[in-house]
C-alpha positions in Angstrom: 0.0 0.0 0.0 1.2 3.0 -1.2 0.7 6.5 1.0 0.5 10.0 -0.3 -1.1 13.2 1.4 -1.6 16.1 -0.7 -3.1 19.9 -0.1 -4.8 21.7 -2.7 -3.1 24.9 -4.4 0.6 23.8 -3.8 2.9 22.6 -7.0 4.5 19.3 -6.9 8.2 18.5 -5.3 7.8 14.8 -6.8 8.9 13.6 -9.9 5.7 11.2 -10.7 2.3 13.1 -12.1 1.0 15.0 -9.6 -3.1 15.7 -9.4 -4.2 18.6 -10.9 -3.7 21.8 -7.7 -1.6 19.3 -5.7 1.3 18.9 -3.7 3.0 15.5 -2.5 3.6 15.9 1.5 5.2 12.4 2.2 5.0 9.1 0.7 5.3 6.0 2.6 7.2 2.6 1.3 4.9 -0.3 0.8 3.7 -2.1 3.7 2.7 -5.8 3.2 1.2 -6.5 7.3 -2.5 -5.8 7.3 -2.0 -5.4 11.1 0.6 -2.5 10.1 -1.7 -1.6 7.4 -4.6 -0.9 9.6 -2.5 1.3 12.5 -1.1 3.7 9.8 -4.5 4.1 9.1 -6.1 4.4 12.2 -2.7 7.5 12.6 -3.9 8.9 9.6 -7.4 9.6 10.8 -5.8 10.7 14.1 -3.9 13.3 12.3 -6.3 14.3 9.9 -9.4 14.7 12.2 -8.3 18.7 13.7 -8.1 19.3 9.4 -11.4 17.8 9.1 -12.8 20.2 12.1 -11.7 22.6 11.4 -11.9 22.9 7.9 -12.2 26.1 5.3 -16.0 26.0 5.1 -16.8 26.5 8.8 -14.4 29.3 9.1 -14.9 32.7 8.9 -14.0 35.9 10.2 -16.8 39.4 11.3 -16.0 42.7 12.7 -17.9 44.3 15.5 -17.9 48.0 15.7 -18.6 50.1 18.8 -21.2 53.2 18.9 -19.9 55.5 16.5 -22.6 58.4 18.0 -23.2 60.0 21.4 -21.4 63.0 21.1 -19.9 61.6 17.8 -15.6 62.5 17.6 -15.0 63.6 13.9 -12.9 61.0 11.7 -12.7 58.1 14.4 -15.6 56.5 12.6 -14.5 56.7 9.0 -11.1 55.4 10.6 -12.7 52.7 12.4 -14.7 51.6 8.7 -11.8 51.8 6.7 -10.1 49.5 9.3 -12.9 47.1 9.6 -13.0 46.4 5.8 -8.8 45.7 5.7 -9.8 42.7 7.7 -11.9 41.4 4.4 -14.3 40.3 7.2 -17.5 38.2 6.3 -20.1 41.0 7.6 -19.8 44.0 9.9 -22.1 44.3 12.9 -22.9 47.5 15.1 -24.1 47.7 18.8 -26.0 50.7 17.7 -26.0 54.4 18.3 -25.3 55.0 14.4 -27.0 58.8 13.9 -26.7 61.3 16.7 -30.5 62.0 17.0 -32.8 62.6 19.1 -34.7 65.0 16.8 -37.4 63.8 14.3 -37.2 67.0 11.8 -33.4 65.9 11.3 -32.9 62.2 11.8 -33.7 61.4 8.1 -30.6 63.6 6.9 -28.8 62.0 9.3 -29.4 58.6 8.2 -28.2 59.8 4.3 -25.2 60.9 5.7 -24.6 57.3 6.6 -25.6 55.8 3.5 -22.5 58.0 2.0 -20.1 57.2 4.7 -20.8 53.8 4.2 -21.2 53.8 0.5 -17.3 52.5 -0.4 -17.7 49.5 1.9 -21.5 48.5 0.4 -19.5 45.0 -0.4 -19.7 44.1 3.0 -23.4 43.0 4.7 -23.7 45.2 7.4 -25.9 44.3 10.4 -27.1 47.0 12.8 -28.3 47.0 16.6 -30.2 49.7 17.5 -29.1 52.4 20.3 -30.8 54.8 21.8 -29.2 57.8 19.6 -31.4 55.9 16.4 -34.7 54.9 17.9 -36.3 57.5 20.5 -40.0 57.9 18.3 -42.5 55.8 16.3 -40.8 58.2 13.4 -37.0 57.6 14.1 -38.1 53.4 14.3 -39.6 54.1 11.0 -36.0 55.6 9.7 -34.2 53.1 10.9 -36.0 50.1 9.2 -36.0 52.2 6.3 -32.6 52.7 6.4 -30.9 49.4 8.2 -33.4 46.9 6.1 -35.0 45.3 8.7 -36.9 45.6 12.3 -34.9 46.4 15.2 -34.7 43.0 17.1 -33.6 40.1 14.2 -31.5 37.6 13.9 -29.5 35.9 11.1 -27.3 32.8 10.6 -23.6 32.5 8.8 -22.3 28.8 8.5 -23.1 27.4 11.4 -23.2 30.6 13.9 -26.2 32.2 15.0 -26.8 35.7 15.8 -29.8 37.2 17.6 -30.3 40.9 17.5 -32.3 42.7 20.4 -33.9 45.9 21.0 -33.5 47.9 24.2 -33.0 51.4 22.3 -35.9 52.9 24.4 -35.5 50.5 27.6 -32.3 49.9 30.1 -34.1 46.6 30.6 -34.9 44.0 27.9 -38.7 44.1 27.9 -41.2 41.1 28.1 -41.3 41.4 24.1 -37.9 41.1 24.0 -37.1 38.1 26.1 -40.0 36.3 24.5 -38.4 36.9 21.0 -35.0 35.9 22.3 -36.4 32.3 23.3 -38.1 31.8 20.9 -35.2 32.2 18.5 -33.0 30.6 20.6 -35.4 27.5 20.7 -35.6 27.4 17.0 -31.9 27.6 16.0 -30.9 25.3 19.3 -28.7 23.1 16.3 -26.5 26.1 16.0 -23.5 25.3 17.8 -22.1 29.2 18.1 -24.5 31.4 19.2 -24.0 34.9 20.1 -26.4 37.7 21.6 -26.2 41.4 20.5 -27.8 44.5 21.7 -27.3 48.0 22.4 -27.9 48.6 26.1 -26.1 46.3 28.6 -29.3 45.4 30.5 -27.1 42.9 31.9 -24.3 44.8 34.0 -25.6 45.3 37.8 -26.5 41.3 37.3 -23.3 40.4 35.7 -21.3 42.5 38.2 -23.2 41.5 41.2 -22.8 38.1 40.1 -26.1 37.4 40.2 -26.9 34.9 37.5 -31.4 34.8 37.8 -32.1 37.2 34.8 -33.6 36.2 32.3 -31.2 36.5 29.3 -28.3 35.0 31.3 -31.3 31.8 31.9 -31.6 31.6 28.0 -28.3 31.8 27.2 -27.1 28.9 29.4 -30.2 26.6 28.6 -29.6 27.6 24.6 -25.4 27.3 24.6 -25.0 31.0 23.8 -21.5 31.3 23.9 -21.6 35.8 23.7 -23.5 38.5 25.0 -22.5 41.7 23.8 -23.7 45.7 23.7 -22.6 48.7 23.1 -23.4 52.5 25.1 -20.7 52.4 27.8 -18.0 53.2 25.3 -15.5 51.2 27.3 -14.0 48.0 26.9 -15.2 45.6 29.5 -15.5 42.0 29.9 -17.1 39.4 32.1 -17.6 35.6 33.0 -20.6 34.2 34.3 -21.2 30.5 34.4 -19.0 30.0 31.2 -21.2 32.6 29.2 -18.9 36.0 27.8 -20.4 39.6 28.5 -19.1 42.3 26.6 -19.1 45.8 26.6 -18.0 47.2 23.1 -15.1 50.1 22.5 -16.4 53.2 21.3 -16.2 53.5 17.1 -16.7 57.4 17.6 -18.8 58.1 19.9 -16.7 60.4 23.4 -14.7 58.2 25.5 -15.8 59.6 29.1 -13.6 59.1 32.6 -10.3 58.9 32.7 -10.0 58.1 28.7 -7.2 55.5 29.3 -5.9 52.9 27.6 -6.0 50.9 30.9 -9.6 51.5 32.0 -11.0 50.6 29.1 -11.0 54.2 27.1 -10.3 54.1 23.7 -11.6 54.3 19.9 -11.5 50.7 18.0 -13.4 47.4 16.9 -13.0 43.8 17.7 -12.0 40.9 14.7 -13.3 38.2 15.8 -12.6 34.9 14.2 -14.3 31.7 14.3 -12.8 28.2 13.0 -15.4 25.5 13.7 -16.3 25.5 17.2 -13.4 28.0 18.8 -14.0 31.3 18.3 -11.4 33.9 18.5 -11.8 37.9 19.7 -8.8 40.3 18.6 -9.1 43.6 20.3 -8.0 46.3 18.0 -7.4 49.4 19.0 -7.2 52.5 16.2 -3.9 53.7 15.3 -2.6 57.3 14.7 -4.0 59.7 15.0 -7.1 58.0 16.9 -4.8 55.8 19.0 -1.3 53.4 19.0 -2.7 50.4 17.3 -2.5 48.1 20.1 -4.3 44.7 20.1 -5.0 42.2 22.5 -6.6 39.2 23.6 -10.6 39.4 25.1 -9.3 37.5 28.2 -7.1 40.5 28.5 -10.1 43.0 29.6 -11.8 42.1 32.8 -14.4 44.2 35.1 -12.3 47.3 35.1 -10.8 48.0 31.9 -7.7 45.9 31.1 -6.1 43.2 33.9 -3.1 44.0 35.0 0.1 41.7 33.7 1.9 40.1 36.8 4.3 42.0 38.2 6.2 38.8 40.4 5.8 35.5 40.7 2.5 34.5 41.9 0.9 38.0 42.1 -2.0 38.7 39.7 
């Protein structure tokens, strides 16, 4: 039996005919024991299985942007865009606060000022959340169906990942509505094994903080598997662990960074990449460079309930 592994898209380093986009890894004398036979298989399949897992087709990468309004900082958004779409991500998503508002006569301007500042990146599917700087009237909800494409609490799937989209723009709590349309989209995409929840307000923080984990979304999300609950309308970088389900709060895209505006605390314009490969999912933490920032990135396990965790400074100290 004769062995050869291959990948697609290399040229060939062996003499013999190679198939067509192929490259010859290793190939193995003949081996005439079926008992050796059968263990270089059973290695093969060994080796081969993380390939299989984690292969092209149920990877992919999305961009999530923070608020880009709320006393919106000129350039940081357009800076954050044009970042975003370097990563060639998938989709974008928003946490909301796109348009400044909170004034009828003006919000529909508003909203065509968008369309152009987004117009270069139109290759890109572009999901929004909506904040409390879009929706504040039955006219302004109007606009922003009009102008996002759909209702503000959705949800969509990519590959195998599911998304669910709430609306707490006029609300610090999730309302009944709300948590009813969360189940029952949780309930009917349960086979999804990547689930992640998205919203503008974090409804959750006092519970997350307080480590309290009887409210309803944080319920749903460990009975569905959700994996990520994130929002948007601190403008700092925060993150948090309860019972093996992610909360986080979003950098600003534009809108003012308030307190101490450190780096440290959580204070700074960016977006986050995050990456998924089968099952694992990946966040990168990307802070803007000059002249919004220093281009510093990090790790989501980096960021903790005060801004960033501090490295260790001696052995055994945290």
């Amino acid at each position: 039996m004769i062995v050869e592994m291959r990948l697609p898209g290399c040229q060939p380093t062996s003499p013999d005919p190679p198939h067509e986009d192929s490259m010859v890894l290793f190939r193995l004398r003949p081996i005439s024991s079926p008992v050796h036979q059968f263990r270089l298989i059973a290695a093969l399949l060994v080796f081969l299985a993380p390939v299989a897992a984690q292969s092209p087709s149920d990877s992919f990468r999305f961009v999530i942007l923070g608020d880009r309004t709320g006393e919106s900082q000129p350039g940081v958004y357009e800076h954050a865009l044009k970042a975003a779409a370097e990563e060639n991500p998938a989709f974008i998503m928003t946490v909301g606060d796109t348009i400044e508002g909170p004034h009828d006569q003006t919000a529909e301007s508003e909203w065509q000022d968008m369309v152009r500042v987004l117009s270069p990146y139109r290759r890109f599917p572009l999901y929004l959340a909506a904040g409390n700087h879009d929706i504040w009237s039955e006219l302004s909800e109007q606009l922003f169906q009009k102008y996002a494409g759909h209702a503000p609490h959705y949800s969509f799937d990519y590959k195998h990942a599911h998304f669910t989209v709430l609306d707490n723009s006029r609300s610090e709590q999730f309302s009944a509505e709300e948590i009813a349309f969360l189940e029952k989209d949780l309930q009917t995409h349960a086979a999804q094994p990547v689930k992640f929840v998205v919203s503008h307000r974090p409804s959750w923080l006092m519970d997350v903080v307080l480590r309290d984990s009887h409210f309803p979304v944080h319920e749903l999300a460990k009975k569905y598997g959700v994996r990520y609950v994130i929002a948007g309308h601190i403008h700092a970088m925060l993150c948090f662990d309860l019972e093996g389900v992610t909360y986080v709060s979003m950098v600003s895209s534009g809108g003012h960074l308030r307190a101490s505006r450190r780096y440290e605390d959580g204070w700074f314009f960016g977006y986050s990449l995050v990456e998924i490969a089968g099952n694992e999912v990946r966040f990168q933490i990307k802070e803007l460079a000059s002249p919004h920032g220093q281009g510093r990135v990090s790790r989501l396990d980096k960021w903790g309930a005060a801004g960033a965790i501090p490295r260790r400074t001696a052995a055994g100290a945290r």
